[in-house]
C-alpha positions as CSV (number, residue, x, y, z in Angstrom):
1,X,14.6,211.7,-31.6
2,X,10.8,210.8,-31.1
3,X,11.0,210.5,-27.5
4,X,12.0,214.3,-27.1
5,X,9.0,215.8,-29.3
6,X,7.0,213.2,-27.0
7,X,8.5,215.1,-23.5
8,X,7.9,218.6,-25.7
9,X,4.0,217.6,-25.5
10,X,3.9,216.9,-22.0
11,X,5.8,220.1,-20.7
12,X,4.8,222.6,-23.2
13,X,1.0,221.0,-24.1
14,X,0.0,219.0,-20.3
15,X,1.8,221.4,-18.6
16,X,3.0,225.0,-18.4
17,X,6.5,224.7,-18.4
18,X,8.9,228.1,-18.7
19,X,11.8,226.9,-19.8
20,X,14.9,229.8,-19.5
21,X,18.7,229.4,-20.4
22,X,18.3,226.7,-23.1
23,X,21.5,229.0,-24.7
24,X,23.6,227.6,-22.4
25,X,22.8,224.1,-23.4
26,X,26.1,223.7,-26.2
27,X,24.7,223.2,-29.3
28,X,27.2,220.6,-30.5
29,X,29.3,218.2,-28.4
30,X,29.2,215.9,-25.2
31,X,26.9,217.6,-22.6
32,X,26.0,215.7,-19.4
33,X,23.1,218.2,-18.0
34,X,22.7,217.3,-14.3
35,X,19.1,218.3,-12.2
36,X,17.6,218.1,-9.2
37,X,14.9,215.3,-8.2
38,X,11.4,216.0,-6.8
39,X,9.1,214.0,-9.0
40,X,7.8,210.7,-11.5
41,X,7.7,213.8,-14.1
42,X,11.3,215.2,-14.2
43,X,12.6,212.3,-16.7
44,X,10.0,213.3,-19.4
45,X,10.0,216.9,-18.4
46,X,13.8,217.2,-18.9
47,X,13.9,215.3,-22.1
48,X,11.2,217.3,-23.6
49,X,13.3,220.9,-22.5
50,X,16.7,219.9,-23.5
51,X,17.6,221.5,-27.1
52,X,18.9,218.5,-28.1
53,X,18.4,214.6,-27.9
54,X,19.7,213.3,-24.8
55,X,19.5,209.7,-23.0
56,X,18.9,209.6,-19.3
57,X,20.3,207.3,-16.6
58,X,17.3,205.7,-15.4
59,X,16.9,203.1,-12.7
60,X,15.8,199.7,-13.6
61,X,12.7,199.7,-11.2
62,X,10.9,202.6,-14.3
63,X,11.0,199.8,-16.9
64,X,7.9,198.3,-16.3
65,X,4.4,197.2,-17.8
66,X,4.3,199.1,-20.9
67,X,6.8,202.0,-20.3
68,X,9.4,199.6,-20.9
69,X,9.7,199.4,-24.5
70,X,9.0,202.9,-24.9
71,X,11.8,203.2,-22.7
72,X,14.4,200.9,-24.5
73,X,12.8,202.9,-27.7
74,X,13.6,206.1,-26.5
75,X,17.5,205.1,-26.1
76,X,17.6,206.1,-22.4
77,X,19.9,204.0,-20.2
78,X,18.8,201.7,-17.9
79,X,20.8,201.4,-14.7
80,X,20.7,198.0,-12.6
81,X,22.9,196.9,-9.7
82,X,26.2,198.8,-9.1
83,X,25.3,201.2,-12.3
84,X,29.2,200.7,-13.8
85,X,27.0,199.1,-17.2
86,X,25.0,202.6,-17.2
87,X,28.2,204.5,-17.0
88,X,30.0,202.9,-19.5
89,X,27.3,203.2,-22.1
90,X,26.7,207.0,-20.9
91,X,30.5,207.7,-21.4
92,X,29.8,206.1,-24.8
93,X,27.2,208.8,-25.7
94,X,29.4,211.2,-24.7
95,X,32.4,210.0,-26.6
96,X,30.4,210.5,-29.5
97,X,29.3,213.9,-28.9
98,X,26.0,213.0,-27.4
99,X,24.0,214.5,-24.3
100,X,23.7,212.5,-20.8
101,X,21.1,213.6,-18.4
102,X,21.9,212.6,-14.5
103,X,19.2,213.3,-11.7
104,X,22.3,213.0,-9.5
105,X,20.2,212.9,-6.2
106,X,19.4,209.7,-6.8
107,X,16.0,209.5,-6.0
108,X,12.8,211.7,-5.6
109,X,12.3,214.0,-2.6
110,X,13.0,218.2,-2.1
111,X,15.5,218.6,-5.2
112,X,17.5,220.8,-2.6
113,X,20.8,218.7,-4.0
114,X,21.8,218.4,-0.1
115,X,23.5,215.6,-1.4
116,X,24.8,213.8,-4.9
117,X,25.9,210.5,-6.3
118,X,28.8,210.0,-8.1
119,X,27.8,208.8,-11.7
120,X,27.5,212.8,-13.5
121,X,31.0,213.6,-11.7
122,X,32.8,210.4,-12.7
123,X,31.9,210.6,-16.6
124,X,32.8,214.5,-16.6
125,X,36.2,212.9,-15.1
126,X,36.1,210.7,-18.0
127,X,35.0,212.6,-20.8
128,X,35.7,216.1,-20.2
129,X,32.2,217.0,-21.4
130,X,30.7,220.4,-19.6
131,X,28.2,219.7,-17.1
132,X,24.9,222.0,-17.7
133,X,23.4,222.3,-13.4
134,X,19.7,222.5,-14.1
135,X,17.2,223.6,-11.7
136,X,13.8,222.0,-12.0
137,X,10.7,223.2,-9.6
138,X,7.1,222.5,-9.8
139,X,7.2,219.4,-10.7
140,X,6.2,218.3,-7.5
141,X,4.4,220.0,-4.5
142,X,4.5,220.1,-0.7
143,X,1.6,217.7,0.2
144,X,2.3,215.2,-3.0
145,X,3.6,211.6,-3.3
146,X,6.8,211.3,-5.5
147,X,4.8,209.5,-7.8
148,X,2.5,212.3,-8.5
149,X,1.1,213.3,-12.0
150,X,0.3,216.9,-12.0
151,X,-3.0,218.4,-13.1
152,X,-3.3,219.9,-17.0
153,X,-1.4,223.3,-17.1
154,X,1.1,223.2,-13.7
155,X,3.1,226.0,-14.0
156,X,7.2,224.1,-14.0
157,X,10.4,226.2,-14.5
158,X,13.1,224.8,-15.5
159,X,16.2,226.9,-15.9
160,X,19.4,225.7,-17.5
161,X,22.8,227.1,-15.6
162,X,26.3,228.1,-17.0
163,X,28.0,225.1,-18.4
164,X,30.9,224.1,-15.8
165,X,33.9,222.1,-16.9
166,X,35.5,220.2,-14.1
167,X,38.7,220.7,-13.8
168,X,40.2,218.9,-11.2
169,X,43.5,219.7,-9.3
170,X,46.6,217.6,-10.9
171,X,47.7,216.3,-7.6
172,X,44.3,214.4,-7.0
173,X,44.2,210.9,-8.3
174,X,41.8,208.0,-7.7
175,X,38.9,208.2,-4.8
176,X,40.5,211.7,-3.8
177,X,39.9,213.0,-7.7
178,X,36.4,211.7,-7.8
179,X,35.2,213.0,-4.4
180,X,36.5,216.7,-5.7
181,X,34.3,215.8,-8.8
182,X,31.2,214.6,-6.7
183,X,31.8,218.2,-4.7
184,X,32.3,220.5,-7.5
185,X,28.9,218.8,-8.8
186,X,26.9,219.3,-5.8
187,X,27.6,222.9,-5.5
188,X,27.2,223.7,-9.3
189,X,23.9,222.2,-8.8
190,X,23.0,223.9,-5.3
191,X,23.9,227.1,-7.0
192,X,21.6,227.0,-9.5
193,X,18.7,226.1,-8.0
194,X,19.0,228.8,-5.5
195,X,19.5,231.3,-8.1
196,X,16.5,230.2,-9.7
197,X,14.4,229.8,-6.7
198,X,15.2,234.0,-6.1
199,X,13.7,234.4,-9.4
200,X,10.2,232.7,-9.2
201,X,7.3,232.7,-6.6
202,X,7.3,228.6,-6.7
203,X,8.6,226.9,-4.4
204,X,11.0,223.5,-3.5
205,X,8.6,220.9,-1.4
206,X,9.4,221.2,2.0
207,X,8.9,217.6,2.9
208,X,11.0,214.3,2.5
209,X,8.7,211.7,1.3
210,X,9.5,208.2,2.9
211,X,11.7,206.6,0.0
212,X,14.8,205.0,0.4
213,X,17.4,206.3,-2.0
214,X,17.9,203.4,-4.9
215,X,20.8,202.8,-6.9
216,X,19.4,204.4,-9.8
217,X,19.3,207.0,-12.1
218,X,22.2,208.9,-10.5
219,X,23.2,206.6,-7.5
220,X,26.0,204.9,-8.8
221,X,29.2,203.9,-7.5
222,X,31.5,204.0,-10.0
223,X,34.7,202.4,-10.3
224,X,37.6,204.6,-9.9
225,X,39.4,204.2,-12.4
226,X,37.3,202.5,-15.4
């Protein structure tokens, strides 16, 4: 895949990206690798780190001007409205043994994961495909705009987690299955990027920039029981 050797540039070459765990990333097989959100950078970033092709729910409002072909090139997965379209090509990717990446925040701000979307939990439901938590920091600053492109040579971490298969209680069905999902996503996620955060000197911005969250690259509502 083009598009990844095209990330690999910006992370490794524009910026100084340490990228640890990639092991845990399963070499063969569905993979949905979930990460926080901070910045206009994590899309390429993560695409770039990932060991493997991978296509990205992305909302509809990125496919603009002349990132939009490169986009539809790329084979990411555009999300508009509701997001079920997204899903269903996503748990496509995955049925054929392909990787899905989920900012599952839905939108840019601390990448704390204080809180998730369901779209990464509903196709593990689906699929059965691991979920890799990714923590991503450095991407995006205290001070900066969520739309900020960081100077040559930022230092980024990105550190890949244990791969977590969901495995939700059989008495759960329907709304009350997908809410465990959503949980057991959120903390898998939290966990992570606190462990990482012990392990390097930067740092999570510590403010909220004025965005309202968009139904987009994770902030889907899926159907229960597509």
């Amino acid at each position: 895949m083009w598009s990844r050797w095209l990330g690999v540039g910006l992370a490794k070459g524009l910026w100084a990206t340490e990228v640890r765990g990639k092991e845990k990333v399963p070499s063969s097989g569905p993979v949905i690798v979930v990460a926080n959100h901070l910045g206009f950078i994590d899309g390429p970033v993560m695409h770039g780190v990932i060991p493997r092709g991978s296509h990205f729910l992305i909302s509809d409002h990125m496919y603009k001007g002349a990132v939009k072909p490169l986009m539809h090139l790329a084979g990411q997965i555009k999300v508009e409205g509701s997001g079920r379209a997204a899903l269903a090509k996503g748990r496509a990717v995955l049925k054929r043994g392909g990787v899905v990446g989920v900012f599952p925040e839905g939108t840019r701000g601390t990448g704390a994961a204080d809180s998730v979307h369901g779209g990464a939990a509903w196709l593990a439901i689906q699929t059965g495909a691991p979920i890799v938590p990714t923590a991503l920091i450095g991407t995006r600053n205290t001070g900066e705009g969520v739309n900020v492109w960081p100077r040559p040579r930022r230092r980024i971490l990105v550190e890949f987690g244990d791969a977590v298969v969901l495995e939700p209680p059989a008495e759960l069905k329907g709304r009350a299955k997908q809410t465990w999902a959503e949980h057991a996503v959120a903390e898998a996620l939290r966990k992570q990027v606190g462990a990482a955060l012990t392990t390097t000197d930067l740092e999570l911005p510590t403010d909220t920039p004025e965005r309202k969250p968009r139904k987009g690259s994770a902030g889907i509502e899926p159907k229960e029981n597509a």
